[in-house]
N, C-alpha and C positions, 0 to 999 in steps of 0.2 A: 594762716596757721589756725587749726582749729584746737577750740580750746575747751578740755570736757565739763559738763557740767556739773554742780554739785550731785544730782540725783546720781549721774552716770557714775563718777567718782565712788560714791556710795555704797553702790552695786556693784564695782569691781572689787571695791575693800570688804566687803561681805564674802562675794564669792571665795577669794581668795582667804579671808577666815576659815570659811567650810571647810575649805580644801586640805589647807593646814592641819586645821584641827581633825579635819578624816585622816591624812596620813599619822597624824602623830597617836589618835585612838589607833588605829591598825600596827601600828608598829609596837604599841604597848602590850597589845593583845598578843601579840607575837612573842614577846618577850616573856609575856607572863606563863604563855604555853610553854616556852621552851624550859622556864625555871622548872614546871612537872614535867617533861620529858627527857632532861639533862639526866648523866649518870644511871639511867634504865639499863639493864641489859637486854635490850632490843630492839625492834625498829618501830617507831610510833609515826604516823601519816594522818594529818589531820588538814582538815577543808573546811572553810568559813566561806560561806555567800551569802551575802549580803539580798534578799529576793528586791529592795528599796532600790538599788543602785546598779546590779550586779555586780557590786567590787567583792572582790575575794582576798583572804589572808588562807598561808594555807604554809605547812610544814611536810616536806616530802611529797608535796601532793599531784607529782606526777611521777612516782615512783610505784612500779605494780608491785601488789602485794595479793597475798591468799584470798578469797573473798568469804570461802566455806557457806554459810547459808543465806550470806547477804543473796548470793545470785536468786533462791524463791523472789525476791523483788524483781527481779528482771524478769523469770519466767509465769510470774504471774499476770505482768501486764503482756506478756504473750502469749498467754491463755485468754487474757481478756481482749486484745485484737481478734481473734476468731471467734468470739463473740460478738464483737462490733459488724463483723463479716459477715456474719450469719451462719457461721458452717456450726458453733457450739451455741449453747442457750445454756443461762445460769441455772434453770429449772432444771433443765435436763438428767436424768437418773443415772451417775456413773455407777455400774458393778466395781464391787471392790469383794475378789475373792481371799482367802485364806492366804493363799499362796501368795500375794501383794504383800500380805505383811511379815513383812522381813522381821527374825529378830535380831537382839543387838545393835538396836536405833535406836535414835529418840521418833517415838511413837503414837501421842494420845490417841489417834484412831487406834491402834492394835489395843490399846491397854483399854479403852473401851466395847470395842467390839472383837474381842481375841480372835473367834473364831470366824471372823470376815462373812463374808458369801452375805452381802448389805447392797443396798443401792442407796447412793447419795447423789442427795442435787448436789450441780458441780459448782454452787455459788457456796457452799459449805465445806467443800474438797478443799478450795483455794483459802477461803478461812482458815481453817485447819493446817495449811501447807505456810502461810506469810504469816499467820498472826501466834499460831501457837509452832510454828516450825517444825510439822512434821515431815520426817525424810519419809516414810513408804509414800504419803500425799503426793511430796513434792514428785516422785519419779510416777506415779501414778500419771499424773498431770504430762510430765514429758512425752510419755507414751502417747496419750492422746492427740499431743501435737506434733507429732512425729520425732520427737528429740532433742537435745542440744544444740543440733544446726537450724533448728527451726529458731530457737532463743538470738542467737547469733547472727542470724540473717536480719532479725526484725529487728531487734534496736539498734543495730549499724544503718538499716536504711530510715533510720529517725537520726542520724547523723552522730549519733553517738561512737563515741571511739575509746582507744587505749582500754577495752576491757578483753577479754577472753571468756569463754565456757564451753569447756569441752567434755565433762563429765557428769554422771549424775549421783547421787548418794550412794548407790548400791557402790559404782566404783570407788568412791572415795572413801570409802568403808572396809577396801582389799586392802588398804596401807598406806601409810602418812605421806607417801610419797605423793599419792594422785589428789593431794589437798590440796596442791601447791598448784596445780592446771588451771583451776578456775582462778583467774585473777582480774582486778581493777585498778584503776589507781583513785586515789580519795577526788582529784578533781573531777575524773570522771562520774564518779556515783554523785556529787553535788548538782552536774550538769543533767543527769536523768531525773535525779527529783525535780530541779525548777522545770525541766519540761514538761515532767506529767502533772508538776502543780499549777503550771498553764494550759492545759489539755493539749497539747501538743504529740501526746506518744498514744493514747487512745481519747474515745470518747467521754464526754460531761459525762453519762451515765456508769461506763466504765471506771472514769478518774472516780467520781464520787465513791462505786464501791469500794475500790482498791483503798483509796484514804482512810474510808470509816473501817475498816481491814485492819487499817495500819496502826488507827489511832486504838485500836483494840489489843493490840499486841500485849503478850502472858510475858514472854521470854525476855530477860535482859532490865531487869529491873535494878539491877545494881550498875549500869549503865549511864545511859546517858539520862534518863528518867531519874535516876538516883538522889541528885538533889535539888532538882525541879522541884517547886511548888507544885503540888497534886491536881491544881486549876489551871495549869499550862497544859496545852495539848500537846501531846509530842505524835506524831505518825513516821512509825520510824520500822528497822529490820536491824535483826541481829544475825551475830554469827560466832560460832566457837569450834574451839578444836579439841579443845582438854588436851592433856598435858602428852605425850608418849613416854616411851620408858627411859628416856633421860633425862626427864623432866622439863621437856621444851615445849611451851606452846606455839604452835604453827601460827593461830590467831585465836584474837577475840577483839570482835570488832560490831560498832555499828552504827548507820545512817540513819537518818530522817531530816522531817519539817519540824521547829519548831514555831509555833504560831503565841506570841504575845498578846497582854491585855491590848487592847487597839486595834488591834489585825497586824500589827508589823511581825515580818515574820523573817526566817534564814532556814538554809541546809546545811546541814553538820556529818560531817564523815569522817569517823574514828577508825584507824585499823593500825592494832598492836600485832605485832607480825616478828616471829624466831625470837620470841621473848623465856629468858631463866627468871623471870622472874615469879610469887608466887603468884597464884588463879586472883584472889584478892588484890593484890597490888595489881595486878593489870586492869582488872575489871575498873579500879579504884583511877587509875588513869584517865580515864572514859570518862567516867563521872566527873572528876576534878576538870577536866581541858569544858566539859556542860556546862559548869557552873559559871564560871568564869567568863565564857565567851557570853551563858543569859545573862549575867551582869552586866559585860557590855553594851549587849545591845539593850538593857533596859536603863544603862543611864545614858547612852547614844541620844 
């Protein structure tokens, strides 16, 4: 009979500490998201990954929901594989006529340059399209890559699943209805950040842009940023719906990395989804299930 020894002993009542005490931090964390998510009038989808461990906590997080401009995240790193390709180059001067800019979008190129007929490098197109969320960018961009089945083809064969995008702004702007086409579910968008935050979905040079992209983002500051310390990096993507005329918001939701003092770091994916509730209280959502989960993992 062999008989283990103190060190070995040791080592198993450790392990099995960890273990413990990881389940019982994750279940807490659960709990405490559910206290802000309880009694919402809507559906809240939230994803915790752990980048240390890959364990995940996570609330509806394989139920599809709207995505609205989260998808710019997707179709920019598939702009940026045809740059890895060589068929586009970031320098490269895209024309952006008159007629590209749409009105009644959210816009910073049009509201800067109203009267178009501009060429832009297209390493500032895709800025402009992920970090300040413009829609004429964002379908500008599509064209170039041939479409939405181009988006779709490329991060399915990076093994990504459970998402959709079949439409681009201009559609999604003919009526609430075609808001609801483009969807993902939160474990899904957790599972593309760690892989582009491992270079796995494009290139070192690509991943680098797209991050420092991200970590630049205007849009969604009452988010998940909201009550982050100003010295945590968040690289993240928003998305909103504003309300229709019955006051339903479709969504407003958003993803990223957050990167702690240390390098420890997680992806976070929030999507409020067929909510009465008001713009404020949803946004405020986001923000609360942020702070909470940074707490976590900074007394983890």
């Amino acid at each position: 009979i062999l008989i283990p020894t103190y060190k070995t002993m040791r080592k198993y009542l450790l392990l099995t500490i960890v273990l413990v005490s990881g389940f019982c931090f994750s279940q807490n964390l659960k709990k405490e998201i559910l206290q802000i998510t309880k009694d919402k009038n809507g559906t809240v989808a939230v994803s915790v990954l752990d980048f240390g461990n890959d364990k995940s906590v996570h609330i509806n997080g394989n139920k599809k929901l709207p995505m609205l401009s989260v998808f710019k995240f997707h179709i920019g790193l598939a702009v940026l594989n045809e740059v890895d390709q060589g068929k586009l180059n970031l320098d490269q001067k895209i024309l952006i006529k008159k007629s590209d800019l749409l009105e009644n979008t959210w816009s910073p190129i049009r509201e800067r340059f109203p009267e178009g007929n501009i060429e832009m490098p297209l390493g500032l197109l895709i800025k402009y399209t992920v970090a300040e969320s413009d829609n004429n960018g964002c379908d500008i961009l599509l064209r170039l890559i041939g479409g939405t089945e181009t988006v779709q083809k490329f991060i399915n064969s990076k093994g990504i699943r459970n998402f959709t995008i079949k439409v681009n702004e201009e559609q999604m702007h003919q009526g609430f209805e075609f808001m609801y086409l483009n969807t993902t579910t939160a474990n899904s968008a957790n599972q593309l950040l760690k892989d582009f935050r491992d270079k796995k979905i494009v290139s070192k040079t690509s991943t680098d842009f797209l991050m420092t992209t991200m970590l630049e983002t205007s849009t969604g500051k009452n988010k998940i940023v909201a009550q982050l310390p100003e010295s945590v990096p968040v690289a993240h993507k928003t998305g909103s719906s504003g309300k229709n005329e019955k006051g339903l918001t479709i969504a407003e939701n958003d993803i990223g990395i957050v990167t702690l003092p240390g390098g420890k770091s997680y992806a976070l994916s929030i999507f409020v989804s067929d909510s009465m509730e008001s713009a404020e209280t949803n946004t405020k959502i986001i923000a609360d299930i942020s702070k909470i989960v940074f707490d976590y993992f900074s007394k983890k």
